[in-house]
TILODREN-605024 format. One line per field, with one value per residue: residue number from 1; residue in three letters; chain; x, y, z of N, C-alpha, C in turn. Coordinates in nm, 3 decimals, padded with zeros to 5 digits. Example, Ala and Ser with C-alpha at 12.3 -4.5 7.8 and 13.67 -1.06 7.14 Angstrom:
<recs>
resi (1/2) .
resn (Ala/Ser) .
chain (A/A) .
neast (01.319/01.285) .
nnorth (-00.569/-00.225) .
nup (00.780/00.708) .
caeast (01.230/01.367) .
canorth (-00.450/-00.106) .
caup (00.780/00.714) .
ceast (01.320/01.290) .
cnorth (-00.330/00.003) .
cup (00.780/00.787) .
</recs>
This chain:
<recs>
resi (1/2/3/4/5/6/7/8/9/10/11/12/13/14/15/16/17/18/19/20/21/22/23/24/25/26/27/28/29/30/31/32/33/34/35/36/37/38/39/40/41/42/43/44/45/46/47/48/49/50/51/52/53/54/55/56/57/58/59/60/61/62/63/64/65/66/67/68/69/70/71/72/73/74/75/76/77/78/79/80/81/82/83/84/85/86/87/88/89/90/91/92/93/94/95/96/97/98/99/100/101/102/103/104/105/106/107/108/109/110/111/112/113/114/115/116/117/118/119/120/121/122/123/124/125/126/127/128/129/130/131/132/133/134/135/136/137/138/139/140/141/142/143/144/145/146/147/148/149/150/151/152/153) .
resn (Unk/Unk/Unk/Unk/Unk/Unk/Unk/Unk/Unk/Unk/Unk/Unk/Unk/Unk/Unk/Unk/Unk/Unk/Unk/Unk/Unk/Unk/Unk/Unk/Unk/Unk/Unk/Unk/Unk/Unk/Unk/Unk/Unk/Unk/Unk/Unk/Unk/Unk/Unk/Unk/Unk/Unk/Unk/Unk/Unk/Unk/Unk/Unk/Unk/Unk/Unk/Unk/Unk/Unk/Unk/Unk/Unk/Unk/Unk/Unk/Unk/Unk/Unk/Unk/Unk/Unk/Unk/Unk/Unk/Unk/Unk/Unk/Unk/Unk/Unk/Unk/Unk/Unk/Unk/Unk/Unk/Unk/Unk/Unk/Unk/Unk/Unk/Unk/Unk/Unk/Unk/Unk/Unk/Unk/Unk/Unk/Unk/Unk/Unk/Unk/Unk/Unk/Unk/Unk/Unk/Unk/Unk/Unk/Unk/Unk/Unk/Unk/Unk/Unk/Unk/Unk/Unk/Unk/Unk/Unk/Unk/Unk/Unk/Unk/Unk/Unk/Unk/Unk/Unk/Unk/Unk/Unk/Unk/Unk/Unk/Unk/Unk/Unk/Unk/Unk/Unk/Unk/Unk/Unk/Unk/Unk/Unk/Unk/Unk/Unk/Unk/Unk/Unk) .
chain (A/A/A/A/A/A/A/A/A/A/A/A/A/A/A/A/A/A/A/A/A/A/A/A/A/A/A/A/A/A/A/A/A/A/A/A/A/A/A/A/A/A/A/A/A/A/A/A/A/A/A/A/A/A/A/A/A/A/A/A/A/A/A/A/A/A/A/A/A/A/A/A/A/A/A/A/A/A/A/A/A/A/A/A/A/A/A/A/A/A/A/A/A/A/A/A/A/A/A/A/A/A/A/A/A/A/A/A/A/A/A/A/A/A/A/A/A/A/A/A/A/A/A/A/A/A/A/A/A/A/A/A/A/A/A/A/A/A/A/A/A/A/A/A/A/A/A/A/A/A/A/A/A) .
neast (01.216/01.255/01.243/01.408/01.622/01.570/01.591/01.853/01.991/01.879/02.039/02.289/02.244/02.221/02.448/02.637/02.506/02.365/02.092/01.919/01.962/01.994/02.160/02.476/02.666/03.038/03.253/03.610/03.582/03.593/03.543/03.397/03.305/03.063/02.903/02.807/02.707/02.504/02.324/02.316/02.127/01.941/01.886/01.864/02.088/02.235/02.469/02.678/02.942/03.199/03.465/03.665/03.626/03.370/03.025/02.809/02.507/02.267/01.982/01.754/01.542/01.403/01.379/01.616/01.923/02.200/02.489/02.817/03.111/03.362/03.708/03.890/04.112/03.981/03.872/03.621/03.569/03.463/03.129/02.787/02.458/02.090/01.755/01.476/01.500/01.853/02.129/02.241/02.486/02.747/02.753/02.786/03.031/03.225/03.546/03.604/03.438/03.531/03.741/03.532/03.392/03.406/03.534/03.446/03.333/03.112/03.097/02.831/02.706/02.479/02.130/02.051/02.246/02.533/02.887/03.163/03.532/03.792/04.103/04.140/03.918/03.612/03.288/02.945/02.649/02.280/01.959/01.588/01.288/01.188/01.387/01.691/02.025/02.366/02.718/03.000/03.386/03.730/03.986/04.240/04.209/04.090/04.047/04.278/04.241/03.988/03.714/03.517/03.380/03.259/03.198/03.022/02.749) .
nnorth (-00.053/-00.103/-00.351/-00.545/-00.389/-00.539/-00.832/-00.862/-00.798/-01.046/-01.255/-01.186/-01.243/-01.492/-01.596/-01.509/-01.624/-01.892/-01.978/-02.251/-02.589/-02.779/-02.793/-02.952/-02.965/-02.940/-02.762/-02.764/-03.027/-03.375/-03.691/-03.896/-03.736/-03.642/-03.881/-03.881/-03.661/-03.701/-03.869/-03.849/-03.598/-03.715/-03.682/-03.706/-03.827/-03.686/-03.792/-03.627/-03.702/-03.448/-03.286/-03.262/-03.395/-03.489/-03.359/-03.366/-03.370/-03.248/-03.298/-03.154/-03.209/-02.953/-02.832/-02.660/-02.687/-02.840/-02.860/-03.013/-02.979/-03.212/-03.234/-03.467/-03.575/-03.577/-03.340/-03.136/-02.893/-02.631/-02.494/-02.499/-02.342/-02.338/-02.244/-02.162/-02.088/-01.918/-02.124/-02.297/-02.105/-02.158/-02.460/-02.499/-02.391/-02.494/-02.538/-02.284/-02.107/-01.983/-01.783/-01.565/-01.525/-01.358/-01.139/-00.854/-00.886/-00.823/-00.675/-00.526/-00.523/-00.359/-00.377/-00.646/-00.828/-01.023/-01.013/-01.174/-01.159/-01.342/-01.418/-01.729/-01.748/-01.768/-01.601/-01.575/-01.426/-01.369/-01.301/-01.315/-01.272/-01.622/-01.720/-01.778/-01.819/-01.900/-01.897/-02.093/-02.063/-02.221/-02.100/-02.208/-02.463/-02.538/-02.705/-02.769/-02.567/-02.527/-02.282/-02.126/-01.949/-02.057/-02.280/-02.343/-02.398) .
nup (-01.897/-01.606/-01.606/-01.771/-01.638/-01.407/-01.462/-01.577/-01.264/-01.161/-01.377/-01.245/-00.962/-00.983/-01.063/-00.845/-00.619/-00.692/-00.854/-00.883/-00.804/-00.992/-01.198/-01.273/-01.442/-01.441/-01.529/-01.687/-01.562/-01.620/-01.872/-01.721/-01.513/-01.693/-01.680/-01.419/-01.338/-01.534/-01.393/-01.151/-01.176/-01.285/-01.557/-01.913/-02.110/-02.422/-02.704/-02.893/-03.172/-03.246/-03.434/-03.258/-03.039/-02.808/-02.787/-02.546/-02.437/-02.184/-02.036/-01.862/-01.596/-01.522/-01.783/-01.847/-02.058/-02.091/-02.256/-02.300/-02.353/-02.438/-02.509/-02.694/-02.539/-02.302/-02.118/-02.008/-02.167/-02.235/-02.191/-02.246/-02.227/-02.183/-02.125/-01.934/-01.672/-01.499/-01.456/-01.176/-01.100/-00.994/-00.986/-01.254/-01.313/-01.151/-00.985/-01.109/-01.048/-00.830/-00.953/-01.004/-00.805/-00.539/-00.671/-00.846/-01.146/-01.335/-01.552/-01.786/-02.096/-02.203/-02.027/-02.025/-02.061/-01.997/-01.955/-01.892/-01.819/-01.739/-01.551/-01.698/-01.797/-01.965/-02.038/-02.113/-02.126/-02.147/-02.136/-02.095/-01.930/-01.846/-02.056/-02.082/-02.171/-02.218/-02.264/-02.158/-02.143/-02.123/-02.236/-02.206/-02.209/-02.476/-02.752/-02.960/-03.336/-03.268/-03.332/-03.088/-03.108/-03.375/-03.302/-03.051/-02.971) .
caeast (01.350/01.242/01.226/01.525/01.705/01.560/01.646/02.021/01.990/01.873/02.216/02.432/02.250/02.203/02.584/02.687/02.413/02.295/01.912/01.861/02.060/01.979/02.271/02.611/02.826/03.137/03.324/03.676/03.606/03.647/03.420/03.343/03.199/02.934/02.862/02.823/02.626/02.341/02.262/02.262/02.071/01.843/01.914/01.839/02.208/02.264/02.668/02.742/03.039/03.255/03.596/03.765/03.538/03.225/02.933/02.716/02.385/02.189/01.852/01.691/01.386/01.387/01.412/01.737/01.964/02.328/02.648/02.911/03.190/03.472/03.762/03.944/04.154/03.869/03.849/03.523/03.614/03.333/02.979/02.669/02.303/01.966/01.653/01.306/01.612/01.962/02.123/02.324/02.680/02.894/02.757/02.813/03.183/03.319/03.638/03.641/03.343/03.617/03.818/03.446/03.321/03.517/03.548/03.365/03.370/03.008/03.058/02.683/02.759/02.304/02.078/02.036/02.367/02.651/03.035/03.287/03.650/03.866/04.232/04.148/03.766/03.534/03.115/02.889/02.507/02.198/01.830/01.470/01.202/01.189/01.478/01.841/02.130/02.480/02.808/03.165/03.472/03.850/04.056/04.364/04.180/04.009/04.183/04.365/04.158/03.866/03.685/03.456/03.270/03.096/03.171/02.929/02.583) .
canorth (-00.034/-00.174/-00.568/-00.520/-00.403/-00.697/-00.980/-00.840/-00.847/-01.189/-01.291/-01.195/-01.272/-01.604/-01.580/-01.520/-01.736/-01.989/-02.027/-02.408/-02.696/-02.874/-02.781/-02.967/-02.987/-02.877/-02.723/-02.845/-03.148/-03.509/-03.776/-03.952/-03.651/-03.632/-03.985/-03.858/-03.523/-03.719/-03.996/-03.769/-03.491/-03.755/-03.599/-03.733/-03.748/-03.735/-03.803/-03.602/-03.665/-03.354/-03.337/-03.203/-03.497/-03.506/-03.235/-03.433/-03.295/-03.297/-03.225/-03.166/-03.172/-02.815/-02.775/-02.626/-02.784/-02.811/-02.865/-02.972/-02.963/-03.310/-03.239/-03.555/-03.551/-03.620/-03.264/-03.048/-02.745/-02.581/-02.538/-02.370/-02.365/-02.248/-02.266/-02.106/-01.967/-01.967/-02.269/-02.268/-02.114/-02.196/-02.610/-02.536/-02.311/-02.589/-02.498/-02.226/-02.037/-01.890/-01.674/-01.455/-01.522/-01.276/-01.005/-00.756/-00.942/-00.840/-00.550/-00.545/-00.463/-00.342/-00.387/-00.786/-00.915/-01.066/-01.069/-01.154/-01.211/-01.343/-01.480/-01.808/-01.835/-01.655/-01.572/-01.452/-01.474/-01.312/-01.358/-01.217/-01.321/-01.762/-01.776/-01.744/-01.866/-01.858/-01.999/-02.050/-02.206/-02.233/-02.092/-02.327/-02.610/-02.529/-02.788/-02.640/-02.567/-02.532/-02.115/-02.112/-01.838/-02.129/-02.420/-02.349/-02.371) .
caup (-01.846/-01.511/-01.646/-01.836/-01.509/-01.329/-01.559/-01.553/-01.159/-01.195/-01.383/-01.173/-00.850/-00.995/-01.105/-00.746/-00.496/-00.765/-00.870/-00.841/-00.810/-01.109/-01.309/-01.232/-01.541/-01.418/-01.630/-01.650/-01.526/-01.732/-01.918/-01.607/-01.431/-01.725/-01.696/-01.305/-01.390/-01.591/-01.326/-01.017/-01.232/-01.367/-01.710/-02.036/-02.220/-02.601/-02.731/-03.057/-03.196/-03.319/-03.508/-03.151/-02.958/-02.794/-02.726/-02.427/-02.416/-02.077/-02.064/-01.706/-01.560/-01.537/-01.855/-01.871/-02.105/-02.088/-02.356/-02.206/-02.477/-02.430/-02.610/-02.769/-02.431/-02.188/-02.102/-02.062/-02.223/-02.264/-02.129/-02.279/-02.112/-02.206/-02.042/-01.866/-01.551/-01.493/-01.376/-01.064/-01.185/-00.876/-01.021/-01.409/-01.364/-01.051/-00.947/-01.197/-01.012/-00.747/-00.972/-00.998/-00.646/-00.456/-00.739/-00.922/-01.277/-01.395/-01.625/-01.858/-02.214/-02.214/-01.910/-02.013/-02.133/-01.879/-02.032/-01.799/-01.922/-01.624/-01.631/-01.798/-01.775/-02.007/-01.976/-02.191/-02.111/-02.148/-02.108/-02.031/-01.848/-01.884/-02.155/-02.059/-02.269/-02.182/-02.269/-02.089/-02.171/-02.029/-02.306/-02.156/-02.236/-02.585/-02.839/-03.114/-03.406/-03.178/-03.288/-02.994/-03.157/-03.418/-03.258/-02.952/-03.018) .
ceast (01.366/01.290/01.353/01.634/01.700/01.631/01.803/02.058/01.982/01.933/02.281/02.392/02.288/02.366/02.661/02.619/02.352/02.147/01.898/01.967/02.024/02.050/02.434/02.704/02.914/03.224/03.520/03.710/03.624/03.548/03.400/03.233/03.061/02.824/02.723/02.687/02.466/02.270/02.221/02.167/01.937/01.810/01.846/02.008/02.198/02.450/02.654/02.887/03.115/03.421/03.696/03.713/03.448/03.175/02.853/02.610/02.265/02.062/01.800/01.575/01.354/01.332/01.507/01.811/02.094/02.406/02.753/03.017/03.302/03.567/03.879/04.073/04.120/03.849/03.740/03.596/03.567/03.212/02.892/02.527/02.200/01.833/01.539/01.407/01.758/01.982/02.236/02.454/02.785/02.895/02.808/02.978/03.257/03.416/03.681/03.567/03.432/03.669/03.678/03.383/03.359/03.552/03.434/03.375/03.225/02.988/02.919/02.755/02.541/02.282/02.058/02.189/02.498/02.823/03.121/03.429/03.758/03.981/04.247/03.964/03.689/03.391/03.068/02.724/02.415/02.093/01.713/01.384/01.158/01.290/01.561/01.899/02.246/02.602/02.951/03.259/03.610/03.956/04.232/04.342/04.132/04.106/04.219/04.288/04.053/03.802/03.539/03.339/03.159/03.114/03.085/02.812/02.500) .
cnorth (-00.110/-00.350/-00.600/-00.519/-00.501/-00.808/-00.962/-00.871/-00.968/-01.311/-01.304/-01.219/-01.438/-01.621/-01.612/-01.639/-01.870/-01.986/-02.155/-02.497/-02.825/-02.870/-02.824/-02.984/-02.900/-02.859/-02.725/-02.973/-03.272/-03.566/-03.844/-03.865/-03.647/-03.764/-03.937/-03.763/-03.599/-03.802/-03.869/-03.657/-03.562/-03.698/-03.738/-03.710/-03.778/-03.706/-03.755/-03.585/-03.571/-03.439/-03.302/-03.282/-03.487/-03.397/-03.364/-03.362/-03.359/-03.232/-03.227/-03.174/-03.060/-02.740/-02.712/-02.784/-02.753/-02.896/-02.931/-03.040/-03.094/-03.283/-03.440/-03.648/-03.554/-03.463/-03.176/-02.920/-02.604/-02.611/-02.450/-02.430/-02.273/-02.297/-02.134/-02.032/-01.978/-02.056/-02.223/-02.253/-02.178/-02.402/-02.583/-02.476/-02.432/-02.494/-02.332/-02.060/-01.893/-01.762/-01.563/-01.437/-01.364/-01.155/-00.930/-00.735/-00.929/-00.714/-00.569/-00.428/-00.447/-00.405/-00.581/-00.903/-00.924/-01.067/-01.056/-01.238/-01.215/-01.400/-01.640/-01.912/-01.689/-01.699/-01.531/-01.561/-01.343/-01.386/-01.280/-01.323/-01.523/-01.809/-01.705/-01.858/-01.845/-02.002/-01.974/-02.162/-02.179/-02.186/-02.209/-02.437/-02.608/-02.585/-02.715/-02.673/-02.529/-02.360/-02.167/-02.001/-01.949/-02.197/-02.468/-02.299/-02.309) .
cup (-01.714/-01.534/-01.678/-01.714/-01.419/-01.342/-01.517/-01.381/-01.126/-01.218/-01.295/-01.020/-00.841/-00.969/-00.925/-00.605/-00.574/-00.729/-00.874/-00.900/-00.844/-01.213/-01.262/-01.274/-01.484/-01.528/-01.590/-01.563/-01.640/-01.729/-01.774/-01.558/-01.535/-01.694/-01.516/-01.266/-01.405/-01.477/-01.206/-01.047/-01.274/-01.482/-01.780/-02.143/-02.356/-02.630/-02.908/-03.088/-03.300/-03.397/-03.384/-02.984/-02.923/-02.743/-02.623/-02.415/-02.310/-02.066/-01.913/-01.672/-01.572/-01.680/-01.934/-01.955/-02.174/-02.209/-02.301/-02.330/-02.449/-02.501/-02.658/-02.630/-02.323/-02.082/-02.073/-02.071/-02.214/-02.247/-02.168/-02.214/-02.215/-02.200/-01.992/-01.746/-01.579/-01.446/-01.273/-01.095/-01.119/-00.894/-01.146/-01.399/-01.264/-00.977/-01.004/-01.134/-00.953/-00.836/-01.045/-00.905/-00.562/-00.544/-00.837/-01.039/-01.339/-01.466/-01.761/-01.958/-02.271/-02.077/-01.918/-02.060/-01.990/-01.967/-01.936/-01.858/-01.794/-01.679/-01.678/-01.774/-01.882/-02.020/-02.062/-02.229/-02.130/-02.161/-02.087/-01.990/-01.934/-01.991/-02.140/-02.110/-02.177/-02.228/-02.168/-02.083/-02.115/-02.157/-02.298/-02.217/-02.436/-02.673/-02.933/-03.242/-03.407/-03.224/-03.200/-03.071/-03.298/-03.407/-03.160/-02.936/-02.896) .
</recs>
């Protein structure tokens, strides 16, 4: 029960102070910034193209290894992660970070799971000790057609 309570601490400290700043997809930002992301990250990118445009896949030194969703529109839409820690949220959410900075958006659906559902940003992570997952995308932006639930691996 202890570990369990940890890990979840873990989340959301990460969530609020960031654990390492090796993760900088911003989320709603545009194809440039990935171009931007991989060089200053010294990533590894791969370009798959979807039917709603490109997934970008950054791989880090860390380990960690980010999604970052393009829609057709030069958009990032969507951002998923998963890795050995969390990656620094206040680099992967951008601008987006604020509307959970400042409030008390970390209700735990179990001692390891994160779901936060803000007014046009949604969360949903979990993890235990060296393997955390998580995805988050901008419902505003998500192209039409787009179910988020199996389009984001």
């Amino acid at each position: 029960m202890l570990g369990r309570a940890l890990v979840a601490a873990s989340i959301v400290a990460s969530c609020c102070v960031g654990a390492a700043r090796d993760a900088r997809a911003t989320l709603g930002g545009n194809l440039a910034s990935v171009a931007d992301n991989q060089q200053r990250l010294g990533a590894a990118r791969q370009v798959h193209k979807l039917a709603s445009g490109e997934r970008h896949e950054l791989t880090l030194p860390s380990g960690i290894v980010v999604h970052e969703y393009v829609s057709a529109s030069g958009a990032v839409y969507a951002i998923t992660w998963h890795g050995p820690r969390v990656p620094d949220m206040r680099e992967l959410l951008g601008p987006y970070f604020a509307q959970i900075a400042h409030r008390d958006l970390y209700p735990h659906d179990g001692h390891h799971r994160m779901r936060v559902d803000g007014s046009d940003l949604v969360i949903r992570a979990s993890g235990h000790a060296h393997s955390f997952s998580g995805r988050a995308w901008v419902p505003s932006l998500v192209p039409s057609g787009v179910n988020i639930d199996t389009s984001l691996d």
